[in-house]
C-alpha positions as CSV (number, residue, x, y, z in Angstrom):
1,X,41.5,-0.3,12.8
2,X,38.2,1.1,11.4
3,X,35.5,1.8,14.3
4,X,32.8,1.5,11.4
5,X,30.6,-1.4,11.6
6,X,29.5,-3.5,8.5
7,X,25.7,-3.0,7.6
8,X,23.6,-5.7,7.9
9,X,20.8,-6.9,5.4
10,X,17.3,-7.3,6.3
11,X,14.7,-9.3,4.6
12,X,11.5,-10.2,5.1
13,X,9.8,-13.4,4.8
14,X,5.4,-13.3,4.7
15,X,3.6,-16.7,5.1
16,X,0.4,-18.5,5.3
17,X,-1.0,-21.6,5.3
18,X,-4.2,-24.1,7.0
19,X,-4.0,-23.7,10.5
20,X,-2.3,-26.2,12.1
21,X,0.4,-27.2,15.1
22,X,4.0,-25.9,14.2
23,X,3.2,-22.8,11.8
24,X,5.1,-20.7,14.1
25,X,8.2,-23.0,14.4
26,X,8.5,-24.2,11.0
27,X,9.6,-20.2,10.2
28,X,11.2,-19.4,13.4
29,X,13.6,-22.6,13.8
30,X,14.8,-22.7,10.2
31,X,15.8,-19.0,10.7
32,X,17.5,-19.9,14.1
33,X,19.2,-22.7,12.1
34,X,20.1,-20.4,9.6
35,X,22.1,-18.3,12.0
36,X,19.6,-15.4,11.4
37,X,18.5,-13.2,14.0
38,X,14.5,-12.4,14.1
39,X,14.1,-8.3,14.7
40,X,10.3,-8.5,14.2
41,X,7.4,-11.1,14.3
42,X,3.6,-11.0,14.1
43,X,1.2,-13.5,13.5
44,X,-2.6,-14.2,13.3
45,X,-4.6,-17.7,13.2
46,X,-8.0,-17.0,11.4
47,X,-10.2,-19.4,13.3
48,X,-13.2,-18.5,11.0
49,X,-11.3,-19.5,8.0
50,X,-8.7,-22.2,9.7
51,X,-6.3,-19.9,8.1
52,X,-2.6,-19.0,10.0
53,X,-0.7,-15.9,8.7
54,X,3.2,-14.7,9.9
55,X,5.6,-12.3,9.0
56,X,8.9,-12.1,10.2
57,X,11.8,-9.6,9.9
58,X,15.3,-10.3,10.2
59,X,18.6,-9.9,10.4
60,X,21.7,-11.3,7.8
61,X,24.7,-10.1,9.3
62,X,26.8,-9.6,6.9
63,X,29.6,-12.3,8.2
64,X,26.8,-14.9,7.1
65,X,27.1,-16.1,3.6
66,X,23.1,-14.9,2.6
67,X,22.6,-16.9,-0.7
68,X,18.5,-16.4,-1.5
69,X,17.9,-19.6,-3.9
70,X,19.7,-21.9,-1.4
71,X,17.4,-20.0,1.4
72,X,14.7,-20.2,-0.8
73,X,15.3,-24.3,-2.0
74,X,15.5,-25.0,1.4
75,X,12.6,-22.9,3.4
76,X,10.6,-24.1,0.5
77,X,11.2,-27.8,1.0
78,X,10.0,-26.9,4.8
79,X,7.2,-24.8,3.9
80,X,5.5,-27.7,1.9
81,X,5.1,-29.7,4.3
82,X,2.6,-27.1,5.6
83,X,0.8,-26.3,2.4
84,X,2.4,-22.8,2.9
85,X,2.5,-20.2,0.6
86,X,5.6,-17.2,1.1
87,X,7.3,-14.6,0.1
88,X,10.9,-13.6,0.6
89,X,12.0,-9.8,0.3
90,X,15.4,-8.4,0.9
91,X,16.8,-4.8,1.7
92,X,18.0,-2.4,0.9
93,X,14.9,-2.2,-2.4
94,X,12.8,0.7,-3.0
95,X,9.3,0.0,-4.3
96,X,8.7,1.7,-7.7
97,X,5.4,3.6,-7.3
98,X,3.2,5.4,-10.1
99,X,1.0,7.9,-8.2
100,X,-2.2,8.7,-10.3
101,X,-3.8,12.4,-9.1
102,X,-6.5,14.7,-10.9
103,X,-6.8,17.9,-9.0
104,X,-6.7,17.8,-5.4
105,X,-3.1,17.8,-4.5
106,X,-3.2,17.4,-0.8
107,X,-2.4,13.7,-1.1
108,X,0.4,13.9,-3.9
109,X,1.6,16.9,-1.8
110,X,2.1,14.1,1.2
111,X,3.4,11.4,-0.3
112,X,6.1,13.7,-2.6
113,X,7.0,15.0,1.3
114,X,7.5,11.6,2.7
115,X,9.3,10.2,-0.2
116,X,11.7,13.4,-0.1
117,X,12.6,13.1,3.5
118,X,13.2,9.5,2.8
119,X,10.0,8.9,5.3
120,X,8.5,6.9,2.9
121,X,11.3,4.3,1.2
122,X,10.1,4.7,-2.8
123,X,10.6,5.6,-6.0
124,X,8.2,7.3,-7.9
125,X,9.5,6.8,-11.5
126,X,5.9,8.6,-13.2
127,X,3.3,10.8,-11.9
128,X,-0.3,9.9,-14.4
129,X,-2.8,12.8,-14.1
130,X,-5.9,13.1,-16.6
131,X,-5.5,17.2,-15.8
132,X,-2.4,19.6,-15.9
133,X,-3.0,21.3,-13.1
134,X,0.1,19.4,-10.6
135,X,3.1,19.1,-13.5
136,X,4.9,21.9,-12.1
137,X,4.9,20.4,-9.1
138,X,6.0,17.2,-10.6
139,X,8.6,19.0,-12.4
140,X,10.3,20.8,-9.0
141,X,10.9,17.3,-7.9
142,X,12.2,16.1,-11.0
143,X,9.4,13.2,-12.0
144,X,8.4,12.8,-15.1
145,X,4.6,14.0,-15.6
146,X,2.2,12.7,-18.0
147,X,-0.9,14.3,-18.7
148,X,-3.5,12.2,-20.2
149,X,-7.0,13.7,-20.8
150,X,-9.7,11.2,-20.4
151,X,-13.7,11.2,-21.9
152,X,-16.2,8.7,-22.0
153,X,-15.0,7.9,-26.0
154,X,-11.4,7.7,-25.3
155,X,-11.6,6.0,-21.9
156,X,-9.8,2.4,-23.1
157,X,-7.4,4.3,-25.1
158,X,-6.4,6.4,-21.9
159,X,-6.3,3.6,-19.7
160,X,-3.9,1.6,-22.2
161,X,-1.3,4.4,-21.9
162,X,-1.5,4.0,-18.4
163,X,-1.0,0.7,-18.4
164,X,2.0,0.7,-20.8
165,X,3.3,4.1,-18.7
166,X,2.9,1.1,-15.4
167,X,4.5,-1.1,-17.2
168,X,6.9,0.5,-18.7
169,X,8.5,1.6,-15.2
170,X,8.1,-1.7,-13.8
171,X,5.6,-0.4,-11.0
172,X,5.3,-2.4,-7.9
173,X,2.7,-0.4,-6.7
174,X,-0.3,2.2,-8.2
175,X,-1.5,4.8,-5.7
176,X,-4.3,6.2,-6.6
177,X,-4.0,10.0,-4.8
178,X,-7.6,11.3,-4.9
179,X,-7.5,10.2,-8.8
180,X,-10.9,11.2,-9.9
181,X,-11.8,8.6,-12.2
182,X,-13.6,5.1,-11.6
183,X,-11.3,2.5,-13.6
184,X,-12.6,0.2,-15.9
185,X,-13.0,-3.9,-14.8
186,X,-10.3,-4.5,-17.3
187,X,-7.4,-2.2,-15.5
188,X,-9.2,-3.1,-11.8
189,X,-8.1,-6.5,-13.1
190,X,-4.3,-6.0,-14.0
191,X,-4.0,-4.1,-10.8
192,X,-5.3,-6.7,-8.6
193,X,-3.4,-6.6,-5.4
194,X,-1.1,-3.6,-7.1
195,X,-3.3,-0.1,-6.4
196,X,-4.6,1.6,-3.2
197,X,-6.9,4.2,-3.3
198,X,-8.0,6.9,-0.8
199,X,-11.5,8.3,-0.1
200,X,-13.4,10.1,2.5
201,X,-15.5,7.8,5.3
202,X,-18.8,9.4,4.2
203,X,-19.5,7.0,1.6
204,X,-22.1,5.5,0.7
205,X,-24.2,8.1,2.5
206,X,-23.1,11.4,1.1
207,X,-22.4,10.9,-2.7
208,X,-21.3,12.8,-5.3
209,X,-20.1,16.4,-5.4
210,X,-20.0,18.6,-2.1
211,X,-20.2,15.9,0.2
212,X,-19.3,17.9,3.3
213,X,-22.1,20.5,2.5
214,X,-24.4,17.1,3.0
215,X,-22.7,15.8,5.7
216,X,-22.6,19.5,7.9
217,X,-26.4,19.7,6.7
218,X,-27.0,16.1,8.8
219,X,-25.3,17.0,11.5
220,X,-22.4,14.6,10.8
221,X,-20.0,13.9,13.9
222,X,-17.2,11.8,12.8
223,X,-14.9,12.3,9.7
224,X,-12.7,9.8,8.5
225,X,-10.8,8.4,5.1
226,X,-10.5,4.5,4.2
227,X,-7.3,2.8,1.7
228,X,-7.7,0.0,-0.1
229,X,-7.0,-2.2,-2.9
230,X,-8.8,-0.9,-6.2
231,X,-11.0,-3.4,-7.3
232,X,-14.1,-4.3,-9.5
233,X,-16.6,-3.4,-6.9
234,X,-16.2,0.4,-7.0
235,X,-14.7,1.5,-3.2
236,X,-15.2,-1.8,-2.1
237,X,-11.9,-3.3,-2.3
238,X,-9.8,-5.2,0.3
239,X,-9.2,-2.6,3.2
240,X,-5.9,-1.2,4.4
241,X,-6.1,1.4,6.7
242,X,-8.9,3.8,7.6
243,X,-8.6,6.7,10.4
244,X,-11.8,8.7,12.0
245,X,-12.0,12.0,14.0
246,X,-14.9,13.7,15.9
247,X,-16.3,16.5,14.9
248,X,-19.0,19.0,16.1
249,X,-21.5,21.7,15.6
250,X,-18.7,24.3,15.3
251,X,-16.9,22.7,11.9
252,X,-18.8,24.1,8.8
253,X,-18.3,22.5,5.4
254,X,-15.2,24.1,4.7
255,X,-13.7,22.5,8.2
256,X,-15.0,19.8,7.7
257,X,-13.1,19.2,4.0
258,X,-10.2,20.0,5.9
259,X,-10.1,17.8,8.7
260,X,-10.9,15.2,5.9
261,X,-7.8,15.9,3.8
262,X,-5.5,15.9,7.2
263,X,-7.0,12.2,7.4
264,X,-7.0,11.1,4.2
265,X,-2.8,12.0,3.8
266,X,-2.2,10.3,7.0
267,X,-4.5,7.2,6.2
268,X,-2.7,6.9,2.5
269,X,0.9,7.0,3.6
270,X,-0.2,4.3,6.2
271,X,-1.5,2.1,3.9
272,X,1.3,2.8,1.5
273,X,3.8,2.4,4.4
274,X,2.1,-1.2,4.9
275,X,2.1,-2.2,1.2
276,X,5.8,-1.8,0.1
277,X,6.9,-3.0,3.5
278,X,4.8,-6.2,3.2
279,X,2.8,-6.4,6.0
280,X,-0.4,-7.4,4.4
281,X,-1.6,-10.2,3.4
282,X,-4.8,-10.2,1.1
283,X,-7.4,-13.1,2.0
284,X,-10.7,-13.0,-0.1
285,X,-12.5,-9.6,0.0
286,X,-10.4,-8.6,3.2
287,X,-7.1,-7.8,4.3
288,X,-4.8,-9.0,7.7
289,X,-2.4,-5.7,8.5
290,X,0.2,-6.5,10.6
291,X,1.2,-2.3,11.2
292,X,3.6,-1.2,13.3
């Protein structure tokens, strides 16, 4: 007889809905009726907003018959009693993600780490650059590259190839690693919900070019990078993830930069790591995270 043990299925069920008595249960009993066995839970009640949020992770053996419309028919009949809104994802499913990059590689250097040691459960079906500079480093891991040159004058017709290249590989997700270019309201719009992007923590008071040259000239003592949704309002979207380190008199500019790209890899693949395993839950202009 075989010692190997049959794999079981996880999925993942996200939730919310006006706060009221028996959010919890209404999720957690139908799963125990279910014969399903919870591996994860979190949950938040918004009392500013009288809103309640839940995820929960669990288990299908695989001796239990898992049939999604029949879960789906009949958490759904449940679920609207409660005004709630869900999701239901199932594994094993890697997120298709288009990374967008201009020069900086530090980022797109992570993420193509994480995603080769498997760290990072994706596919990345298209790499979109508006420079040259990172296809061979596309082409040593085997993704297609596409190097679209952008201006002022050929800004919509840029941004349509994008799109269609998005599109085309059925993108669940657009990460935008250190991609130098402010997209236009028309793309912010189609990406709604579907594209992170990274930046340093000294915004809005060091702008522009050489920011840590401003920054050591002030004196600055913390260093940090913020993710979050793209949207309309230029890097003001729904936040993600951020991460901050102190710093001192000794870290010139160049140290400084540094530190900043350490943080802004680590903050990315948080965010990132959050997206495709859906623990976020977008509400307004902000974000509930439930990270590991």
């Amino acid at each position: 007889m075989s010692d190997i043990k049959p794999v079981s299925q996880t999925h993942i069920i996200t939730a919310s809905c006006p706060s009221q008595p028996g959010t919890v249960d209404v999720v957690t009993r139908f799963l125990f009726e279910q014969g399903f066995y919870i591996n994860e839970i979190h949950s938040f009640d918004d009392t500013d907003e009288s809103r309640f949020f839940i995820r929960a992770e669990f288990r299908a053996d695989t001796a239990t018959n898992f049939n999604r419309d029949d879960f789906c028919q009949e958490f759904g009949e449940r679920a609207s009693e409660f005004d709630m809104k869900w999701e239901l994802a199932s594994s094993p499913y890697k997120s298709k993600v288009v990374i967008m990059v201009s020069k900086h590689d530090h980022c797109l250097n992570d993420l193509l780490y994480r995603y080769r040691t498997g760290d990072l459960s994706i596919e990345i079906p298209a790499i979109i650059s508006n420079h040259p500079d990172l296809e061979e480093l596309a082409k040593w891991h085997d993704i297609p590259y596409y190097h679209l040159p952008i201006t002022k004058e050929t800004k919509p017709e840029q941004e349509a190839k994008v799109y269609k290249i998005i599109q085309e590989c059925d993108a669940d997700l657009v990460v935008l690693a250190r991609y130098m270019q402010v997209l236009s309201h028309d793309l912010c719009e189609k990406l709604s919900g579907k594209a992170i992007n990274i930046h340093h923590s000294l915004l809005p008071g060091f702008k522009g070019a050489r920011p840590y040259y401003q920054a050591y000239d002030r004196g600055i003592k913390l260093v940090g990078a913020t993710a979050h949704y793209v949207s309309d309002d230029l890097d003001e979207g729904p936040i993600i993830s951020q991460g901050v380190e102190t710093v001192d008199h000794s870290y010139y500019p160049q140290d400084l930069a540094a530190k900043g790209r350490d943080i802004e890899c680590l903050t990315l693949a948080r965010a990132v790591s959050c997206h495709i395993e859906h623990r976020i839950f977008l509400h307004g202009k902000k974000s509930v995270v439930f990270a590991k």
